[in-house]
N, CA and C atoms as an extended XYZ file, in Angstrom:
357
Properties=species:S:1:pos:R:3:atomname:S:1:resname:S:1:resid:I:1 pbc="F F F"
N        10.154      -19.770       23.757 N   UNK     1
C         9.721      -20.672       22.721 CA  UNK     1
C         8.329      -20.299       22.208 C   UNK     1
N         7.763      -19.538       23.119 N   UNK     2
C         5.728      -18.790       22.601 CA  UNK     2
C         6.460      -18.165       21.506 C   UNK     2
N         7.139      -17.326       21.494 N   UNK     3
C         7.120      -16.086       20.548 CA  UNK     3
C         7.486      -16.968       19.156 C   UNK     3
N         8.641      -17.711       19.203 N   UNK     4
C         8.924      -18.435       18.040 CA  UNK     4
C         7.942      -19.356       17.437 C   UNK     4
N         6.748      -19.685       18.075 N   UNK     5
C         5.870      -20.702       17.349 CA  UNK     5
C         5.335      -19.748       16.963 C   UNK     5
N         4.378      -18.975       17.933 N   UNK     6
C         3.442      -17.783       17.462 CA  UNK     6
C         3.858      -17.656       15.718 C   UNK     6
N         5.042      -16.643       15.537 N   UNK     7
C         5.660      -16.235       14.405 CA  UNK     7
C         5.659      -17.279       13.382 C   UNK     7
N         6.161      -18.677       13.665 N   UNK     8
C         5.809      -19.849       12.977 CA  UNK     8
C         4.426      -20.044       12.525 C   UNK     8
N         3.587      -20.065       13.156 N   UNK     9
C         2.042      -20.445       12.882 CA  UNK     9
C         1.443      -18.813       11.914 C   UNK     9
N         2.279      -17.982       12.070 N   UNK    10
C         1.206      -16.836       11.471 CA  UNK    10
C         2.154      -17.350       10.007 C   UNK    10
N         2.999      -17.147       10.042 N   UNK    11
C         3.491      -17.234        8.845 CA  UNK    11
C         3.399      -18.410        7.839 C   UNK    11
N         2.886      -19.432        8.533 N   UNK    12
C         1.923      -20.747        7.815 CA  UNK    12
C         0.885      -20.008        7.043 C   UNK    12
N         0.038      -18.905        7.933 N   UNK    13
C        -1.296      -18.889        7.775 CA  UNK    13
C        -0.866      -17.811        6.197 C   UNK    13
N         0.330      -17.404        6.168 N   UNK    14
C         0.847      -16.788        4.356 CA  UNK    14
C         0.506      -18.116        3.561 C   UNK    14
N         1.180      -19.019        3.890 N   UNK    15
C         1.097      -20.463        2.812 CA  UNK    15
C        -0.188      -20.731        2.476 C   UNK    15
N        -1.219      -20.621        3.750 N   UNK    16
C        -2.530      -21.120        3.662 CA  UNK    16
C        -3.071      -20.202        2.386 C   UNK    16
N        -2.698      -18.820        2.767 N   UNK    17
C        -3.827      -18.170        1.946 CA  UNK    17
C        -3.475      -17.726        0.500 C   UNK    17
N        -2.272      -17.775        0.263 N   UNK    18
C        -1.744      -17.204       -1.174 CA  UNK    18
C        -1.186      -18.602       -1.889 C   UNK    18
N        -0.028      -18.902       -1.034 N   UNK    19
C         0.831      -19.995       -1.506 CA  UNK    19
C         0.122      -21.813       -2.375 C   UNK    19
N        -0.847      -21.645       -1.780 N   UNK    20
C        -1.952      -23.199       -1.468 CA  UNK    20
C        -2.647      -22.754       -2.248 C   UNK    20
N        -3.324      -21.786       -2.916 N   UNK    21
C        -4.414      -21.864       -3.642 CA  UNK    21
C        -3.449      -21.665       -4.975 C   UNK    21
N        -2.378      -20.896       -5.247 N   UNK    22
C        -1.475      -20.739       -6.468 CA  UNK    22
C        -1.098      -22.553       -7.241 C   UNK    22
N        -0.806      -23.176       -5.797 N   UNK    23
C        -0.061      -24.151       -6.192 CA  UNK    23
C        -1.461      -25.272       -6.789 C   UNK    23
N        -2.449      -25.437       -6.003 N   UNK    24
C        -3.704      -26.080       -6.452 CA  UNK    24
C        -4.277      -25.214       -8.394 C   UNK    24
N        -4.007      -24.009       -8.608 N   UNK    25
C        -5.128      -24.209       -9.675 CA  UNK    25
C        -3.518      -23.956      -10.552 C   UNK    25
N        -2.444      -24.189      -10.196 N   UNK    26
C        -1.329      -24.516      -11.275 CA  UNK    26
C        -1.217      -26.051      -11.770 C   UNK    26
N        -1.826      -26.879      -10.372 N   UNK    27
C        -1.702      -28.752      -10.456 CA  UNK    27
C        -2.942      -28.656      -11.568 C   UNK    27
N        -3.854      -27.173      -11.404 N   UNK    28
C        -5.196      -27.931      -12.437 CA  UNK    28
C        -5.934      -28.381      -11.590 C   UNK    28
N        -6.112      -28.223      -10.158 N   UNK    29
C        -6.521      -28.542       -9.054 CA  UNK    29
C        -7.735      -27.532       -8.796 C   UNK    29
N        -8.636      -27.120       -9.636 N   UNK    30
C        -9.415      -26.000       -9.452 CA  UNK    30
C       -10.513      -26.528       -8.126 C   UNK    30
N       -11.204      -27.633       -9.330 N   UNK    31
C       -12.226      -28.099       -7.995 CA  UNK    31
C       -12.106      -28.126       -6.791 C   UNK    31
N       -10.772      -28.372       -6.427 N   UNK    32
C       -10.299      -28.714       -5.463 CA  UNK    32
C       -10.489      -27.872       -4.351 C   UNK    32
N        -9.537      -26.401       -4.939 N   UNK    33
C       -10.088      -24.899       -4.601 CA  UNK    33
C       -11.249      -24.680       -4.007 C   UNK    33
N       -12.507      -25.051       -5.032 N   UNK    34
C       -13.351      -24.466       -4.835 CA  UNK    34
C       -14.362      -25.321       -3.847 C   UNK    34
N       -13.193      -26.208       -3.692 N   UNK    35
C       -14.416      -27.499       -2.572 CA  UNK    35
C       -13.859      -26.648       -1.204 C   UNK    35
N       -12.382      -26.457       -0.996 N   UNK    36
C       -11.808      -26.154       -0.131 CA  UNK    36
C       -12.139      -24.204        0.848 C   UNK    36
N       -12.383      -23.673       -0.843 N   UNK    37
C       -12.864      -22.161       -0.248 CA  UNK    37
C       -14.341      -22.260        0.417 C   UNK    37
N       -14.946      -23.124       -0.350 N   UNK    38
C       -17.033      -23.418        0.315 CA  UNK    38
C       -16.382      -23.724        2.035 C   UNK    38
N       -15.696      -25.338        2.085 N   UNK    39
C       -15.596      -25.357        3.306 CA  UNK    39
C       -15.146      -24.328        4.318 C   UNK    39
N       -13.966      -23.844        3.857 N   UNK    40
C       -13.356      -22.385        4.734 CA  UNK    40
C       -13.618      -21.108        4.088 C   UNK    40
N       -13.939      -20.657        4.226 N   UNK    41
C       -14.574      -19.478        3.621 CA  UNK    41
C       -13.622      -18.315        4.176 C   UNK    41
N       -12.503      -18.354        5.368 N   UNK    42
C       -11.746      -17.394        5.878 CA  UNK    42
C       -10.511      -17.620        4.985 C   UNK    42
N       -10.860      -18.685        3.899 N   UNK    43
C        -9.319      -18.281        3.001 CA  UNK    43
C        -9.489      -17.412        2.064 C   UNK    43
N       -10.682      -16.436        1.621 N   UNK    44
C       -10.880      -15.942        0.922 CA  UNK    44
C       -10.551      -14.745        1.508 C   UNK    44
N       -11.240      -14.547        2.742 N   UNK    45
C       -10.926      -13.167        3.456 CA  UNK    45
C        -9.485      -13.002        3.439 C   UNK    45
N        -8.637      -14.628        4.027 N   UNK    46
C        -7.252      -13.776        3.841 CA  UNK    46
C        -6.310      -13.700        2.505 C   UNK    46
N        -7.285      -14.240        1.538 N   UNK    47
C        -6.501      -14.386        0.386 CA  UNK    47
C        -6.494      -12.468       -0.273 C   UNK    47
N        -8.221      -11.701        0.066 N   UNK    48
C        -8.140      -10.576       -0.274 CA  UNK    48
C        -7.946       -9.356        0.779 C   UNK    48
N        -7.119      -10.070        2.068 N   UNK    49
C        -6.705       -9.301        2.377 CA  UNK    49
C        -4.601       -9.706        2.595 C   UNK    49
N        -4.309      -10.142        1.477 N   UNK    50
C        -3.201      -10.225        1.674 CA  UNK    50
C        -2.305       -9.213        2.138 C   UNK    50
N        -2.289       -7.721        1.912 N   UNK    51
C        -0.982       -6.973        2.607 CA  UNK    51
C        -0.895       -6.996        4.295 C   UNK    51
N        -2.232       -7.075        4.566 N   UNK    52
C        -2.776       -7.301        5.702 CA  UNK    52
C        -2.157       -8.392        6.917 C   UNK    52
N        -2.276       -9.823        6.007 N   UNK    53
C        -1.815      -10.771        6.419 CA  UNK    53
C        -0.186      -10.818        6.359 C   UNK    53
N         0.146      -10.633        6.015 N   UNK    54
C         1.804      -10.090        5.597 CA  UNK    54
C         2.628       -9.394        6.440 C   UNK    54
N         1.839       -8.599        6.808 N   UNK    55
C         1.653       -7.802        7.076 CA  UNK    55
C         2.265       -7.544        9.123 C   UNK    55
N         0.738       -8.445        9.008 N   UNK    56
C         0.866       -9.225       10.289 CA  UNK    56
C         2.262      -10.197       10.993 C   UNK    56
N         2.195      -11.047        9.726 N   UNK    57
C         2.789      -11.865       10.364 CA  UNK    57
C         4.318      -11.586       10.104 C   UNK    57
N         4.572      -10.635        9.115 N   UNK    58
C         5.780       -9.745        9.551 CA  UNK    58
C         6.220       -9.446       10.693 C   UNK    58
N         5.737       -8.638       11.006 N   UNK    59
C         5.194       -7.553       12.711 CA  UNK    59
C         5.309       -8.917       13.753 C   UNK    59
N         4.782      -10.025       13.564 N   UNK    60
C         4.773      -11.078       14.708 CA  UNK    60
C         6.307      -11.904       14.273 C   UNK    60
N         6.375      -11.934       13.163 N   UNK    61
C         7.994      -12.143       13.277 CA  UNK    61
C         9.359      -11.443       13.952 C   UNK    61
N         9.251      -10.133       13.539 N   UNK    62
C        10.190       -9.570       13.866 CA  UNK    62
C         9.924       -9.308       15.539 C   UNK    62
N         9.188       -8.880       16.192 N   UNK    63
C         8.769       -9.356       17.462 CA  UNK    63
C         9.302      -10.346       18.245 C   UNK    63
N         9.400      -11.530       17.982 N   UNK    64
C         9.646      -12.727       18.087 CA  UNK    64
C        11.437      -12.835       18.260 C   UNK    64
N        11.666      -12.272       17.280 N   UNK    65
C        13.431      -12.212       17.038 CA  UNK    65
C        13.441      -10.942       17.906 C   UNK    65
N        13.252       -9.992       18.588 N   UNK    66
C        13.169       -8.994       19.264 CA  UNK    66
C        13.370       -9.564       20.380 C   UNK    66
N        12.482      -10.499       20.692 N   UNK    67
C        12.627      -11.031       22.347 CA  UNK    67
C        14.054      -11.927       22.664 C   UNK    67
N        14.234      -12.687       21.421 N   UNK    68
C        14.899      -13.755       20.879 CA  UNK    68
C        16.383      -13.100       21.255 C   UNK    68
N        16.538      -11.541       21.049 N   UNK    69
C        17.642      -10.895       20.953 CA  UNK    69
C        17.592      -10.380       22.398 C   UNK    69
N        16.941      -10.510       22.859 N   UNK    70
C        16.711       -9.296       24.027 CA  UNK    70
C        17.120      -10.237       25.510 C   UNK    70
N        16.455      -11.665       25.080 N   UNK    71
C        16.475      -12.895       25.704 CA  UNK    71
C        17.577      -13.727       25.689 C   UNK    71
N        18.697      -13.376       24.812 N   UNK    72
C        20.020      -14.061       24.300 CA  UNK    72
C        20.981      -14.482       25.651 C   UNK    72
N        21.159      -13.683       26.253 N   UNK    73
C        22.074      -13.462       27.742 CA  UNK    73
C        21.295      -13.743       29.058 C   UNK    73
N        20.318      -13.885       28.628 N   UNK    74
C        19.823      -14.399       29.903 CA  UNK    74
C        20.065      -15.707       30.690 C   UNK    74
N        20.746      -16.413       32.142 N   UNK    75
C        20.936      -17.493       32.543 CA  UNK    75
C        20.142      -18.418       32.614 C   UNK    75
N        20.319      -19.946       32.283 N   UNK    76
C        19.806      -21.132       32.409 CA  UNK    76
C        19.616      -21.250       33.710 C   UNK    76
N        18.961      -22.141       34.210 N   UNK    77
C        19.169      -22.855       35.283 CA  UNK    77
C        20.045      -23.159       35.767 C   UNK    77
N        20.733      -23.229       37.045 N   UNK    78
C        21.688      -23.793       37.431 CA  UNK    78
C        21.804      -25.565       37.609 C   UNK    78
N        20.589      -25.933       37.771 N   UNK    79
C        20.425      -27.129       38.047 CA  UNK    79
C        20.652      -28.137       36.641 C   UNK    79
N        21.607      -28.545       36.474 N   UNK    80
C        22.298      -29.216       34.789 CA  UNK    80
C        20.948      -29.496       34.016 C   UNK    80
N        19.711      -30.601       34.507 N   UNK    81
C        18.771      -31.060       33.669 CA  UNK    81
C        18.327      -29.638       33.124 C   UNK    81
N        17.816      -28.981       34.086 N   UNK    82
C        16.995      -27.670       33.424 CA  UNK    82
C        18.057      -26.585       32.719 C   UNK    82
N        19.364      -26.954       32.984 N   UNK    83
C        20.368      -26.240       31.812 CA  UNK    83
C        20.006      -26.709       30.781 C   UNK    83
N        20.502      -28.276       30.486 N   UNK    84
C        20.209      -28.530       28.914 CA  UNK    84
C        18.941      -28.319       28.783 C   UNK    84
N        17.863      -28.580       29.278 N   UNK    85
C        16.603      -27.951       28.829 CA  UNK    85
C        16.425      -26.863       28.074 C   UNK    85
N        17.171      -25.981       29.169 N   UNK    86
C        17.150      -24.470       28.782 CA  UNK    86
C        17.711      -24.259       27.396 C   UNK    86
N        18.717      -24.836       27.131 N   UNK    87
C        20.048      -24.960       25.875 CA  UNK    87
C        19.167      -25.287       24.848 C   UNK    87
N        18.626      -26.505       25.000 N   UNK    88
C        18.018      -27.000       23.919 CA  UNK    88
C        16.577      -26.115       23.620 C   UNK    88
N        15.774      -25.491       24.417 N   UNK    89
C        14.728      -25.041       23.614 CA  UNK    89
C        15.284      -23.634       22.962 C   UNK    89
N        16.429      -22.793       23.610 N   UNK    90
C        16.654      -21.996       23.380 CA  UNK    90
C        17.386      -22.150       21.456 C   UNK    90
N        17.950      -22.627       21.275 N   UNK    91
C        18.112      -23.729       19.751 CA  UNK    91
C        17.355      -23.968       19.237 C   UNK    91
N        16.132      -24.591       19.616 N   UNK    92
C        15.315      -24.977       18.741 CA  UNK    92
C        14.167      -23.542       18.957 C   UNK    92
N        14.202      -23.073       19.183 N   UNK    93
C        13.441      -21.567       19.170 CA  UNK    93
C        14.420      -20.976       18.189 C   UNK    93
N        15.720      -20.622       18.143 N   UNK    94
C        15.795      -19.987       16.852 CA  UNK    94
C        16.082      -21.035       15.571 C   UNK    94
N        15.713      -22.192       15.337 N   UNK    95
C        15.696      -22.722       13.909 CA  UNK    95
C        14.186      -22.572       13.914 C   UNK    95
N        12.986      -22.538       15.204 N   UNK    96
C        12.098      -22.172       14.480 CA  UNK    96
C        11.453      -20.640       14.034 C   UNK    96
N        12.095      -19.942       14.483 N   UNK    97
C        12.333      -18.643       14.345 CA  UNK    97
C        12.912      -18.240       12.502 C   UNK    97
N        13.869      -18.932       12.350 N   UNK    98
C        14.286      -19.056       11.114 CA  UNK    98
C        13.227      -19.738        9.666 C   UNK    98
N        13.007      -20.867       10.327 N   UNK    99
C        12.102      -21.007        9.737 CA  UNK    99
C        10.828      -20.886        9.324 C   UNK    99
N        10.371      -19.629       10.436 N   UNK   100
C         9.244      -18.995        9.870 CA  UNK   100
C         9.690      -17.983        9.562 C   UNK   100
N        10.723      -17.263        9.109 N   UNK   101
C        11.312      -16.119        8.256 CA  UNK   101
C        11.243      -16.836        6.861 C   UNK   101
N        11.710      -18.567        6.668 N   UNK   102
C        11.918      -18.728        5.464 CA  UNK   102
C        10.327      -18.834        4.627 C   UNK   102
N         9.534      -19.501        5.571 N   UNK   103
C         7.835      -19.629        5.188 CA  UNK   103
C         7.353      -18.333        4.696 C   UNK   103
N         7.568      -17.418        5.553 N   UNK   104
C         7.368      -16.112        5.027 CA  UNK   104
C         7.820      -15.574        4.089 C   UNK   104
N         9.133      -15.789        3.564 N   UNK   105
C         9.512      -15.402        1.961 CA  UNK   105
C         8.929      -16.437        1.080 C   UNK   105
N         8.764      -17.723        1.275 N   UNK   106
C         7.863      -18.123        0.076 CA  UNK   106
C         6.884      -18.147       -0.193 C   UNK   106
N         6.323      -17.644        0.964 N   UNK   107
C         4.651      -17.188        1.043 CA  UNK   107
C         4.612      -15.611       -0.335 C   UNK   107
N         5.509      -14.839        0.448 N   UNK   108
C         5.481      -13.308       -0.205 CA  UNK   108
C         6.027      -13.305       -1.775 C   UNK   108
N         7.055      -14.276       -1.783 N   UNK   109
C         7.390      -14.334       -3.153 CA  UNK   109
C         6.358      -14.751       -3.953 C   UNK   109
N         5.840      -16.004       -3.543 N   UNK   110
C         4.392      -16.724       -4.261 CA  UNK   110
C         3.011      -15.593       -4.302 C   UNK   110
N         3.056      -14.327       -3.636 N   UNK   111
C         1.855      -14.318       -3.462 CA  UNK   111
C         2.295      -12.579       -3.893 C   UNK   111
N         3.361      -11.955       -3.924 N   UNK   112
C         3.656      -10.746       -4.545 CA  UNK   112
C         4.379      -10.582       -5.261 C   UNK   112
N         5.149      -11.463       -5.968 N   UNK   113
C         6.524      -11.674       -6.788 CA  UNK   113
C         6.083      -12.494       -8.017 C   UNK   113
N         5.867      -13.627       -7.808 N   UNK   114
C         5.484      -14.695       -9.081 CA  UNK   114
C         4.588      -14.037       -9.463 C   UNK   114
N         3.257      -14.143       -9.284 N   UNK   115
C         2.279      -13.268      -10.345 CA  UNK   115
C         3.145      -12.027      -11.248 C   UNK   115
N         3.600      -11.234      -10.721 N   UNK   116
C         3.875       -9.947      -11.795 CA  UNK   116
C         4.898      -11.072      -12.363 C   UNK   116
N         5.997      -12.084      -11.969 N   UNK   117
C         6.501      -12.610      -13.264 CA  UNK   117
C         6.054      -13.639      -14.178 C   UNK   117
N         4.685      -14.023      -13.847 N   UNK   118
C         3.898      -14.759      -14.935 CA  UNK   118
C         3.096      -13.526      -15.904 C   UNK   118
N         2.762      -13.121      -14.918 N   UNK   119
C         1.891      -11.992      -16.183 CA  UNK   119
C         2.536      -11.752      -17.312 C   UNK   119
C-alpha cells in the first residue's frame, strides 16, 4: 500500500504545479496565483521544471505497479481477519494505483497538451 500512495501523492504534486495554476488564471483568478506563488515559492520551481516533475512521478508510478505486479501472488494471512485485511488493502492499493495514473494524465494533458491546443 507505500508504493501506491507514494505514486498517488507525486502525481498530485503534477496538479499542484501545472494543473492549479492553469485552472486559477482561466477562473480570472490571477491574484490569487500570485498570493499563492509569494506564499510557496516551490510552485514555481516545479511549475519550471515541469518535464522533470513528470517525469518523476512517472518513474514513481510505474514502480509502484511493478511491485503491484510482482506482489500479485503473494499469500495473505492465514488467519481470516488478517486475510480480509490483506484482500482489502490489496484492492484498495490498486484503485489507488489507478488513480494516480488517472491524476497523472490530467496533470500532463493540462500542462503539455492544452496549451499547444489553445495557442
Amino acid at each position: 500500500m507505500l508504493a501506491p500512495s507514494l505514486a498517488l501523492l507525486t502525481s498530485l504534486s503534477t496538479l499542484v504545479c501545472c494543473t492549479l495554476p492553469a485552472i486559477l488564471i482561466t477562473l480570472g483568478m490571477g491574484a490569487a496565483l500570485s498570493s499563492l506563488t509569494s506564499n510557496f515559492p516551490q510552485l514555481i520551481w516545479l511549475s519550471s521544471n515541469k518535464p522533470l516533475v513528470f517525469g518523476g512521478s512517472l518513474t514513481l508510478l510505474c514502480a509502484a505497479w511493478g511491485v503491484r505486479y510482482l506482489t500479485r501472488n503473494m499469500p495473505c494471512p492465514a488467519d481470516a481477519r488478517a486475510a480480509n485485511a490483506c484482500a482489502r488493502l490489496r484492492a484498495l492499493g490498486g484503485w489507488v494505483l489507478w488513480i494516480g495514473f488517472g491524476v497523472w494524465a490530467i496533470g500532463a494533458f493540462s500542462a503539455f497538451i492544452l496549451p499547444k491546443l489553445l495557442a
